[in-house]
C-alpha positions as CSV (number, residue, x, y, z in Angstrom):
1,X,9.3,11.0,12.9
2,X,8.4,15.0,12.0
3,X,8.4,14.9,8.5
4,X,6.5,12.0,8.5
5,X,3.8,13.0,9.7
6,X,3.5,15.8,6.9
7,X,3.7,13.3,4.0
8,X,0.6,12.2,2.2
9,X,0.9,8.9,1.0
10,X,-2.3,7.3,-1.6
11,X,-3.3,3.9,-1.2
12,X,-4.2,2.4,-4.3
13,X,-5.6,-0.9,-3.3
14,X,-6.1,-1.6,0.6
15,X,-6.3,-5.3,0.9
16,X,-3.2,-7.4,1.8
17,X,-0.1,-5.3,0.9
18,X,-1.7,-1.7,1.1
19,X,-3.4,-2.4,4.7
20,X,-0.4,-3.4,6.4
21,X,1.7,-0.8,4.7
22,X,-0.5,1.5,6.2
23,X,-1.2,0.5,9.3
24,X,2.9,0.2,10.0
25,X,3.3,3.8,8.2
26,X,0.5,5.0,10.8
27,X,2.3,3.5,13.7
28,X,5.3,5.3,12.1
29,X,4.3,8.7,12.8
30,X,2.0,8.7,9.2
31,X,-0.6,11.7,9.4
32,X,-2.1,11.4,5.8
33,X,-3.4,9.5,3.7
34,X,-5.6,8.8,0.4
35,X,-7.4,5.2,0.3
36,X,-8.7,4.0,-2.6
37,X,-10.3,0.8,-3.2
38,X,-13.4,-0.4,-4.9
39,X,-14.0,-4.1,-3.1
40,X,-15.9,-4.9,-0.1
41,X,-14.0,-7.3,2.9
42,X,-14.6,-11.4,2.7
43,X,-13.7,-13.6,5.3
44,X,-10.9,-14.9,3.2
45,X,-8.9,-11.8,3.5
46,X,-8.7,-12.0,7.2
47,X,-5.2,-13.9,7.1
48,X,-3.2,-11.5,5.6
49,X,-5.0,-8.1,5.8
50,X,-5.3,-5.7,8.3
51,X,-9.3,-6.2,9.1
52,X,-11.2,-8.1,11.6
53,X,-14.3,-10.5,11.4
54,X,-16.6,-7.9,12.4
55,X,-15.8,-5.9,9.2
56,X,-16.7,-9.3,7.0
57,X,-19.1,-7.5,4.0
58,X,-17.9,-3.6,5.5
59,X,-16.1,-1.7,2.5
60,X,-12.4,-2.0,2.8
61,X,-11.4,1.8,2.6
62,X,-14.0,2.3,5.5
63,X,-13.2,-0.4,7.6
64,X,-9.5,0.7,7.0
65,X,-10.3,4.2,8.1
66,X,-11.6,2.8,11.2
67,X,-9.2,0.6,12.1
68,X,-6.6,3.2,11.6
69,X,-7.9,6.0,13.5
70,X,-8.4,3.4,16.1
71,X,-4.4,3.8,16.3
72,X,-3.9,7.3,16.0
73,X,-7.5,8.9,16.0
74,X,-5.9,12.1,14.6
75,X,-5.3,10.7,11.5
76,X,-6.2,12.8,8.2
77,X,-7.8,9.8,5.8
78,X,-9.6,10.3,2.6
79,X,-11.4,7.3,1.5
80,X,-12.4,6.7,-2.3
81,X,-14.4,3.8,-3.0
82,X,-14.2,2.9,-6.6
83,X,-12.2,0.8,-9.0
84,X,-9.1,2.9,-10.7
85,X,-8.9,3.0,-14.2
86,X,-6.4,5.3,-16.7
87,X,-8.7,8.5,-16.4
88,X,-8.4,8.7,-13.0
89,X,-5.4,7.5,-11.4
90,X,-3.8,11.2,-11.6
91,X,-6.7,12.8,-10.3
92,X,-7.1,10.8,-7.3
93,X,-3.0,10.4,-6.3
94,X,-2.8,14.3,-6.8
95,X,-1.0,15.6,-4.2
96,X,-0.1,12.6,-2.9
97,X,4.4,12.2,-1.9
98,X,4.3,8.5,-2.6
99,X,2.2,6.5,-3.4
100,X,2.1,2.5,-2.4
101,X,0.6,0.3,-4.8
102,X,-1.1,-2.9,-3.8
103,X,-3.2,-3.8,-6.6
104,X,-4.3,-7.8,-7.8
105,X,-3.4,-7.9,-11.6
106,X,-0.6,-6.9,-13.6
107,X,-2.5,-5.2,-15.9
108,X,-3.7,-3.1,-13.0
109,X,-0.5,-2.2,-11.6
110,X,0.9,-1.4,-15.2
111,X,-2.3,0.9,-15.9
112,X,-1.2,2.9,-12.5
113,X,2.5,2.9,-13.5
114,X,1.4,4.3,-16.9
115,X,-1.2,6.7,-15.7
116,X,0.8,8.5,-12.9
117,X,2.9,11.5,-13.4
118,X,6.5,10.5,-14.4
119,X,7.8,11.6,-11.6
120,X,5.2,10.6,-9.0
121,X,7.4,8.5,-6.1
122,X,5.6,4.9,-6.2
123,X,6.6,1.7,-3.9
124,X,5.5,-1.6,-5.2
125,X,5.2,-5.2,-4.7
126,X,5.2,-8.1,-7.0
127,X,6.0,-12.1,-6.0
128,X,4.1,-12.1,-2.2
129,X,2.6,-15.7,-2.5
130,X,4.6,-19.0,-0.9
131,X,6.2,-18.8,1.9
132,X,9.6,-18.4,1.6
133,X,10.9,-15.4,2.5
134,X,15.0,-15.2,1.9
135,X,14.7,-14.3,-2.2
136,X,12.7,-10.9,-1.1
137,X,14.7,-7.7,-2.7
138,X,14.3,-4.4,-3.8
139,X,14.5,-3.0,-7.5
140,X,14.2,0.1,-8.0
141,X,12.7,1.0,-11.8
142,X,12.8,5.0,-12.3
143,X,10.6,6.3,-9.7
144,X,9.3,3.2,-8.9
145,X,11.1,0.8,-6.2
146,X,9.5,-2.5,-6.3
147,X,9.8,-5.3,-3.3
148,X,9.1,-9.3,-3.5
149,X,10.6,-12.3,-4.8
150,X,9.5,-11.3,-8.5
151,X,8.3,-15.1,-9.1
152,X,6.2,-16.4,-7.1
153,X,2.6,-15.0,-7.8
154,X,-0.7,-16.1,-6.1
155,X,-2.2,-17.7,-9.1
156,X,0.6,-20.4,-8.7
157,X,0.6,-20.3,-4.6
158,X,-1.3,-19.4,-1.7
159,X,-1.0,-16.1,0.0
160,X,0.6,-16.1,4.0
161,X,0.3,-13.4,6.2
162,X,3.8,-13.7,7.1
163,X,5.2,-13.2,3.6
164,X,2.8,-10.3,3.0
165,X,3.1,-8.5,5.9
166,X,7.4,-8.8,5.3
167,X,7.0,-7.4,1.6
168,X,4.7,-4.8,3.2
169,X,7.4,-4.1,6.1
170,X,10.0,-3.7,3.5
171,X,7.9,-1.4,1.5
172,X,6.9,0.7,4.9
173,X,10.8,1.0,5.6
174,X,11.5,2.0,1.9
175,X,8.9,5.0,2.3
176,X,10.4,5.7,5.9
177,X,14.3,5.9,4.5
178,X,12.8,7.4,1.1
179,X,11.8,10.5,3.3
180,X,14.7,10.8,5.8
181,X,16.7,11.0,2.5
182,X,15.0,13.7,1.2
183,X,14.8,16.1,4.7
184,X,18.5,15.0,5.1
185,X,19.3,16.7,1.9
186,X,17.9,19.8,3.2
């Protein structure tokens, strides 16, 4: 897709929701992108995240890089390693069309919400852990469209690839459908 490959799309957080959103936006036609993540990759992340076990102790936004130019080696990737906090969210997201959140905590992901310009284009996630997969949906709150099951949260149940990597497919396709809207309207 053209216009894809234009967009510039921040990463904030590139373990299990923000590396598979990625690496299906990259196989998408995605040329741009802002990764930002502070933590380092554990062997316990290799069954739901877009690494391998080679990268065990490599820091996720590099190992990310890697792995993605390994799919499209023109790829335009800025990689920020450090933790986000209220005073910086703006900075590093400026410029940035959309922006796919994949943050741990709540508190985290309502610190990003709040610290992002009100009109800033963000996809989210929330309910990834279990493994059913029929209550997934979409909500869309202001600029903010938000995918998962909205109850079933990894401090209560385990974390499978194959739920993760569906919220993260539907979250890809809302980003996909999100931009075709807005070149249609052209």
């Amino acid at each position: 897709m053209e216009h894809l490959s234009s967009l510039r799309v921040g990463f904030a957080g590139v373990g299990g929701i923000g590396s598979n959103v990625a690496w299906m936006l990259v196989r998408s036609g995605l040329g741009r992108l802002v990764l930002v993540d502070f933590d380092y990759l554990e062997a316990d992340n290799l069954n739901r995240q877009f690494y391998f076990a080679s990268q065990i102790g490599q820091a996720k936004v590099l190992a990310l890089a890697h792995n993605l130019q390994a799919i499209e080696p023109q790829l335009e990737i800025e990689t920020v390693q450090e933790r986000l906090h209220a005073d910086n969210c703006a900075t590093l997201f400026a410029g940035c069309d959309v922006v796919v959140e994949g943050l741990d905590q709540q508190e985290d992901k309502k610190m990003l919400l709040e610290s992002l310009p009100p009109r800033q284009f963000v996809v989210s996630a929330c309910g990834i852990a279990g493994g059913a997969l029929e209550n997934i949906t979409t909500r869309r709150v202001g600029q903010c469209l938000v995918v998962g099951d909205f109850t079933t949260d990894c401090a209560h149940a385990p974390l499978f690839a194959h739920k993760v990597t569906c919220v993260a497919a539907h979250m890809a396709a809302l980003i996909i459908a999100e931009v075709r809207k807005k070149y249609a309207s052209r």
